[in-house]
MDAnalysis code that builds the backbone (N, CA, C; Angstrom):
import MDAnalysis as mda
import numpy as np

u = mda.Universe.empty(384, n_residues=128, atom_resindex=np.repeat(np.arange(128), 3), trajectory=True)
u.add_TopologyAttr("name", ["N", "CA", "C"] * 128)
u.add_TopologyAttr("resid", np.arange(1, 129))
u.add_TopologyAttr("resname", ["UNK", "UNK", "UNK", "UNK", "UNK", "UNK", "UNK", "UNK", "UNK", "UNK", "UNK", "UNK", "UNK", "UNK", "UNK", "UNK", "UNK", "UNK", "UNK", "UNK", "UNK", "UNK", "UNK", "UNK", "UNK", "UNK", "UNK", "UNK", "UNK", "UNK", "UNK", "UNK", "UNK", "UNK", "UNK", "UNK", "UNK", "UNK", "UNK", "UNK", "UNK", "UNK", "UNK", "UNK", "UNK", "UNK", "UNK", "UNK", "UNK", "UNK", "UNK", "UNK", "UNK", "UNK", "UNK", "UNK", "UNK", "UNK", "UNK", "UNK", "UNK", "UNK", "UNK", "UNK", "UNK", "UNK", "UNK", "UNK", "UNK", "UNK", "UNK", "UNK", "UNK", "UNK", "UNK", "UNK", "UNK", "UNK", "UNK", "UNK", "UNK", "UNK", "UNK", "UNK", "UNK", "UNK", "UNK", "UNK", "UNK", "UNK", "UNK", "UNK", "UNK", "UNK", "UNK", "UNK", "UNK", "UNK", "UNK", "UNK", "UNK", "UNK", "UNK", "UNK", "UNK", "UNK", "UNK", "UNK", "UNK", "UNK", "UNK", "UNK", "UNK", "UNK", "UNK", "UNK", "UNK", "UNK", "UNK", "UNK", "UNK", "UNK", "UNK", "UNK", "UNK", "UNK", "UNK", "UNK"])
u.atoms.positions = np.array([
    [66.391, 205.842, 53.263],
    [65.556, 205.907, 52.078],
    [66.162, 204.963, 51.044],
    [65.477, 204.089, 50.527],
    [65.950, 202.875, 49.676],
    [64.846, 202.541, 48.528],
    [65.317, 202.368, 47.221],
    [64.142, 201.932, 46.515],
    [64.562, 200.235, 46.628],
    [63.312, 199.695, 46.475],
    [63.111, 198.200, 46.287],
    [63.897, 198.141, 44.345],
    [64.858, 197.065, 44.131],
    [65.703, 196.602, 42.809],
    [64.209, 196.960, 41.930],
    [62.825, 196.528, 41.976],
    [62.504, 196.646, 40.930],
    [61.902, 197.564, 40.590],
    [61.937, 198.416, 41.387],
    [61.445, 200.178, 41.040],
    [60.068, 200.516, 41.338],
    [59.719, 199.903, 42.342],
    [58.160, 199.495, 42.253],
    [57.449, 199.828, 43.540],
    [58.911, 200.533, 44.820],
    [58.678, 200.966, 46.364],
    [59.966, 201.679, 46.531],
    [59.914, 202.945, 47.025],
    [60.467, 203.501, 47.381],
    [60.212, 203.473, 48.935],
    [61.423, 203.260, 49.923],
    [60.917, 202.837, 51.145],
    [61.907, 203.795, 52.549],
    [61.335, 204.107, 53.359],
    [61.509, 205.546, 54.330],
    [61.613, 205.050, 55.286],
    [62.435, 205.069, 56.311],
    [62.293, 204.804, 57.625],
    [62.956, 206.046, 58.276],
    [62.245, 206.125, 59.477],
    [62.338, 206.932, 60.602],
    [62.725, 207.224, 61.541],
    [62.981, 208.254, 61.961],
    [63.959, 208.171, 63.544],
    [62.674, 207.722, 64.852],
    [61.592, 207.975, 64.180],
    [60.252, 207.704, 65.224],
    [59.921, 206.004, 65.234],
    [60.964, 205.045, 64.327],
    [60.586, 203.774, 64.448],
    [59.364, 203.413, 63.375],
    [58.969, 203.998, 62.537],
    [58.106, 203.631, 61.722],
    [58.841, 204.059, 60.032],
    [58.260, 202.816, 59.175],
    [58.926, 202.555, 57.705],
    [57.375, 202.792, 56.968],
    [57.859, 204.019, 56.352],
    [56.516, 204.088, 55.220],
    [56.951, 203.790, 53.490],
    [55.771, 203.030, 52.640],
    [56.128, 202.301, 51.326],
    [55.351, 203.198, 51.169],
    [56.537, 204.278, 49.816],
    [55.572, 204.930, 49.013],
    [55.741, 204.269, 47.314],
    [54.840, 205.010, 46.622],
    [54.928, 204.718, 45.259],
    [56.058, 205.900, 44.839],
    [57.379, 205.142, 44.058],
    [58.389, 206.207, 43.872],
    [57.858, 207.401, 42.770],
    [56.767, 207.165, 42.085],
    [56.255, 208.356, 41.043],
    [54.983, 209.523, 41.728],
    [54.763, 209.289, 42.336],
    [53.369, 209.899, 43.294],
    [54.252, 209.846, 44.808],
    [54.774, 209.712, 45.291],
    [55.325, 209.693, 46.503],
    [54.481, 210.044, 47.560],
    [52.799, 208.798, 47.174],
    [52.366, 209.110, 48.016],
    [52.223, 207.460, 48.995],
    [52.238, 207.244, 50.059],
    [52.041, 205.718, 50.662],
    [50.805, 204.841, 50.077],
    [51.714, 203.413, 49.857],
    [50.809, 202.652, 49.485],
    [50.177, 201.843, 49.913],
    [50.407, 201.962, 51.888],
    [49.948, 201.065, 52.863],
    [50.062, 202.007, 53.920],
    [49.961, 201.585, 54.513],
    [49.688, 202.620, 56.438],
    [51.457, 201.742, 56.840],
    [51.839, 202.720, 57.184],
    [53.100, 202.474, 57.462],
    [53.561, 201.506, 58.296],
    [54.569, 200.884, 58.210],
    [54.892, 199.223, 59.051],
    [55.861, 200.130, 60.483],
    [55.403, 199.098, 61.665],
    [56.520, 199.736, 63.215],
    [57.488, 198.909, 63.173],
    [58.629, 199.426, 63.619],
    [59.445, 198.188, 64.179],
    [59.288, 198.030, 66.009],
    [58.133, 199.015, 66.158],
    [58.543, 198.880, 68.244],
    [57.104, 199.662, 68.280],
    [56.176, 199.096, 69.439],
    [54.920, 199.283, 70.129],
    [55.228, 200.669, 69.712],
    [56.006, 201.395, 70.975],
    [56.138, 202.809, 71.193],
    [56.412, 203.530, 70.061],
    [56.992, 203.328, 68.765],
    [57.211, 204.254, 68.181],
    [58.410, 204.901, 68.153],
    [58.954, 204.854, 69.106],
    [60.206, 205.723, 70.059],
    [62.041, 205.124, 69.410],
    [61.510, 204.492, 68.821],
    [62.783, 203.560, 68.395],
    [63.815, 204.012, 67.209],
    [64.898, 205.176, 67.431],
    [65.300, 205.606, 65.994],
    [65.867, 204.230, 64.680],
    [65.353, 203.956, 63.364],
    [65.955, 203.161, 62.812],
    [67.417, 204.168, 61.872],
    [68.118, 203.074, 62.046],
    [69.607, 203.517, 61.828],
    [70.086, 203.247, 60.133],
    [69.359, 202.396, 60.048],
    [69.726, 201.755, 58.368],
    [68.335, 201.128, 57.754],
    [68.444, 200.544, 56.566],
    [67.274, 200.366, 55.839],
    [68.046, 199.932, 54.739],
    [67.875, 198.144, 54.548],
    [68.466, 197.680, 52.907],
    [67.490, 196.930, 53.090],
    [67.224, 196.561, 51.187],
    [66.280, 196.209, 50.532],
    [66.605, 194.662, 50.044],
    [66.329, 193.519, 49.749],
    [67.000, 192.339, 49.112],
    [66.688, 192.733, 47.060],
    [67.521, 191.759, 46.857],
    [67.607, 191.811, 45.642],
    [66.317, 191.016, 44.755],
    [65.841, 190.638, 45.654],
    [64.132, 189.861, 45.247],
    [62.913, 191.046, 45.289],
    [63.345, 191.868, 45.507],
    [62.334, 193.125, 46.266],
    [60.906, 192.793, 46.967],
    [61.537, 191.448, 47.671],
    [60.352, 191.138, 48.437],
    [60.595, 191.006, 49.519],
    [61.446, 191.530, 50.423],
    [62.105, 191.617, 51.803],
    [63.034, 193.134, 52.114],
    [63.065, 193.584, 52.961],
    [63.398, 194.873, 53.523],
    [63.955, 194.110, 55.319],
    [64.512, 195.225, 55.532],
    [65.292, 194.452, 57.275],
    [65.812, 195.959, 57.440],
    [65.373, 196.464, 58.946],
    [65.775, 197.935, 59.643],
    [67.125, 197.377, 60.668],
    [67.307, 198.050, 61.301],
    [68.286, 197.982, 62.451],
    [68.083, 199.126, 62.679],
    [68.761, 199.251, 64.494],
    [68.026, 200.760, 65.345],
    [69.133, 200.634, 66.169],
    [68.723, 201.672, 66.830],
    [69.574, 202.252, 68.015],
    [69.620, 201.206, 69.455],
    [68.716, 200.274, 69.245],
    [68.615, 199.445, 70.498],
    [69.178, 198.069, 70.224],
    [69.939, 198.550, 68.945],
    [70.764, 197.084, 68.442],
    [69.571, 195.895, 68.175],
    [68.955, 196.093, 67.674],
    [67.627, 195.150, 66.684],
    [67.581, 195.589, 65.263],
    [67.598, 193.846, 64.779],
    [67.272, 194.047, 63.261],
    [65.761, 193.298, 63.239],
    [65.040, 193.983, 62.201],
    [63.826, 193.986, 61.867],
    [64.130, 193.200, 60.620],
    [62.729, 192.178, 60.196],
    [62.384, 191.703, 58.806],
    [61.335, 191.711, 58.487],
    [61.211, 192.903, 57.004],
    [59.841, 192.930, 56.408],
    [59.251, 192.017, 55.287],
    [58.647, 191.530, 54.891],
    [58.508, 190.505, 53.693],
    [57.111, 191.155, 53.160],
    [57.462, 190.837, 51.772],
    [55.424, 190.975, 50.746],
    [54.605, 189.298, 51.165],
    [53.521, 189.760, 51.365],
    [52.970, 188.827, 52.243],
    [51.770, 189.073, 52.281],
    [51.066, 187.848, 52.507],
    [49.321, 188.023, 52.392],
    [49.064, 188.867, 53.904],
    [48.693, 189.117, 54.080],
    [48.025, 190.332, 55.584],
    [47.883, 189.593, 56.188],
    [47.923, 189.183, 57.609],
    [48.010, 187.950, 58.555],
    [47.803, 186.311, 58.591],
    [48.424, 186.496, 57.184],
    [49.061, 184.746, 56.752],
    [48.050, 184.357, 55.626],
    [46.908, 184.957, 55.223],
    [45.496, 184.970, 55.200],
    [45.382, 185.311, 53.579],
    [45.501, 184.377, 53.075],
    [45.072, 183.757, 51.364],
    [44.570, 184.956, 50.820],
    [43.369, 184.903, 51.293],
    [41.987, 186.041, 51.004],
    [42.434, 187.048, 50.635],
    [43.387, 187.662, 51.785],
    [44.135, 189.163, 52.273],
    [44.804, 189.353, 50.599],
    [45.110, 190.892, 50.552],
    [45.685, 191.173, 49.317],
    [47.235, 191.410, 49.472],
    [47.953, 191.113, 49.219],
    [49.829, 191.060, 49.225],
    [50.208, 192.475, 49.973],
    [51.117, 192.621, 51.177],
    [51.346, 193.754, 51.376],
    [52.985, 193.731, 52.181],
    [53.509, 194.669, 52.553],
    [54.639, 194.539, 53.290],
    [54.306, 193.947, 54.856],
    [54.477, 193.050, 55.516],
    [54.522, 192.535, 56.812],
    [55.349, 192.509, 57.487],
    [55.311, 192.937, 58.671],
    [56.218, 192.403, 59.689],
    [56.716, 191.021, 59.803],
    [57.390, 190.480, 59.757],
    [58.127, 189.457, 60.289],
    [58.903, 188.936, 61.438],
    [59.594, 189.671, 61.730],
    [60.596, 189.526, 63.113],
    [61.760, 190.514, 63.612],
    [61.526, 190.341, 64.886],
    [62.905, 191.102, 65.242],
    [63.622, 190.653, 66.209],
    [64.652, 191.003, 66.217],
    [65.841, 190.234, 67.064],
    [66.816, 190.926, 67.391],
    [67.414, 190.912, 68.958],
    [68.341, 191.965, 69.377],
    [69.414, 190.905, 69.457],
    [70.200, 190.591, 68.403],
    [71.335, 189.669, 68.582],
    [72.637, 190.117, 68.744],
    [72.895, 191.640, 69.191],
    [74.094, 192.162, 69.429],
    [73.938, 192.985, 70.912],
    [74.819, 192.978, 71.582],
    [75.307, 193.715, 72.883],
    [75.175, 195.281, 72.414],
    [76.293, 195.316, 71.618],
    [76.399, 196.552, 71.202],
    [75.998, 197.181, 69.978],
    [76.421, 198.334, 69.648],
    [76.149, 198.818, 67.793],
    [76.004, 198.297, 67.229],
    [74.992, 197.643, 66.206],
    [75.418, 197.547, 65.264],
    [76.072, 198.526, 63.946],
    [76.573, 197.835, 63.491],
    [77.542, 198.384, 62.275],
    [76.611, 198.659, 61.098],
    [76.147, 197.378, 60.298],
    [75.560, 197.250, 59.490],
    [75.088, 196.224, 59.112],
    [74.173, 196.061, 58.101],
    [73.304, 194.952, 57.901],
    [73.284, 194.982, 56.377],
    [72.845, 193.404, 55.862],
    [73.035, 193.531, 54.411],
    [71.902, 192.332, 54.385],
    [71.687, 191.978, 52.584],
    [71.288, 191.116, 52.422],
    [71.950, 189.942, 51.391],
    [72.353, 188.909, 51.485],
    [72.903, 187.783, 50.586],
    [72.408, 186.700, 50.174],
    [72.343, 186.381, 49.224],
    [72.208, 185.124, 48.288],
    [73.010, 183.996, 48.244],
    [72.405, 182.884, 48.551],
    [73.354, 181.495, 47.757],
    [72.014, 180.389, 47.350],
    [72.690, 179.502, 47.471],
    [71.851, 178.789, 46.721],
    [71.419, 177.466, 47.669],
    [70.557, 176.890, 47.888],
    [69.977, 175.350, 48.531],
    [70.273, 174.394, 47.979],
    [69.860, 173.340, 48.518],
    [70.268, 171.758, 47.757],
    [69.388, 171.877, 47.047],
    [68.592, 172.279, 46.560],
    [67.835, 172.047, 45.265],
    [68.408, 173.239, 43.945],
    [69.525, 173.775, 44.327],
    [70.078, 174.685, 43.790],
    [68.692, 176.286, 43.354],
    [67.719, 176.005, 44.423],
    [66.767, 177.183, 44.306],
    [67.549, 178.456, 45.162],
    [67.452, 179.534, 44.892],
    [67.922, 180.796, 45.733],
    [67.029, 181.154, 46.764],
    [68.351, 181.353, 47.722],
    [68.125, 181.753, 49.053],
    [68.737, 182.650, 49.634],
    [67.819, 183.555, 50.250],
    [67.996, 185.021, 50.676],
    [68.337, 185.278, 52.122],
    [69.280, 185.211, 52.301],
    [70.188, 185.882, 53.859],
    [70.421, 187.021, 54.525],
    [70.155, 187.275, 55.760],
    [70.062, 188.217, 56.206],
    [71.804, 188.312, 56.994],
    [72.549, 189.836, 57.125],
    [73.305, 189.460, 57.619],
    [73.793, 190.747, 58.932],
    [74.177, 190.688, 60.014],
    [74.246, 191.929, 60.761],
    [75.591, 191.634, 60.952],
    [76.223, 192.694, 61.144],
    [77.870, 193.150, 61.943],
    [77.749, 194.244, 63.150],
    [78.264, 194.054, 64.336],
    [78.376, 194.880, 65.154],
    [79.767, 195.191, 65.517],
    [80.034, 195.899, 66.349],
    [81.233, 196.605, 67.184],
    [81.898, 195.448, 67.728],
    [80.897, 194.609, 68.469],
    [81.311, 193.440, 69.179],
    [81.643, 192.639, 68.194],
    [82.382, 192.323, 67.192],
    [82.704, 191.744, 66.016],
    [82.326, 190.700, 65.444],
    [81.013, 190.363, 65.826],
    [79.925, 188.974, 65.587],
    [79.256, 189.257, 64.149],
    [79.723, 188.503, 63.260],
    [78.501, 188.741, 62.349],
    [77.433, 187.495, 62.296],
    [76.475, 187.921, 62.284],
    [75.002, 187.228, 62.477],
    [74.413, 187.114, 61.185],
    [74.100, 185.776, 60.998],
    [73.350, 185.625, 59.439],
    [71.945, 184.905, 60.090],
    [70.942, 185.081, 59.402],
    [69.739, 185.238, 59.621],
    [69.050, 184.365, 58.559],
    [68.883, 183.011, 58.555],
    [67.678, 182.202, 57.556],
    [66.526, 182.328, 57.959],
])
């Protein structure tokens, strides 16, 4: 359970593999809840938020990290802004440990948001 920095999503994930965005004052959902796995079946283990509050990233029991982003609904202008799926990736053998999110900066000195995983197997994985 994590609120988004600007107070604006309070965000739930599940041992059933599904992340529901509620409104933190009504705590009621403000979208039909995002999967990280077809089945459902997938416990998520962690849940951090970026400091842009426009990205979220799960990690699970099957050693996959997930990335959520605010985003037009299937790429699609028209569509109204919502949390999307993005990607997932099983880049560890084993446990992961934990996952974070980091900042630096580009050659245009604009900010840029990093994804980062640690496992057992002592790899840490950063994610552009």
């Amino acid at each position: 359970l994590e609120y988004s920095p600007d107070g604006k999503y309070l965000i739930d994930a599940t041992n059933k593999g599904l992340v529901r965005i509620l409104d933190p004052l009504t705590m009621k959902e403000v979208q039909s809840p995002c999967k990280i796995s077809e089945n459902n079946l997938c416990a998520i283990t962690m849940l951090t938020v970026a400091n842009d509050s426009q990205h979220f990233a799960t990690m699970d029991v099957k050693n996959c990290v997930c990335l959520f982003k605010r985003d037009h609904k299937y790429g699609d202008v028209k569509e109204e802004i919502e949390w999307v799926f993005n990607g997932k990736i099983k880049s560890h053998e084993i446990e992961i440990t934990s996952i974070a999110f980091g900042e630096s900066l580009d050659e245009k000195e604009e900010t840029l948001i990093q994804l980062f995983s640690i496992g057992k197997d002592r790899m840490l994985v950063v994610y552009n």
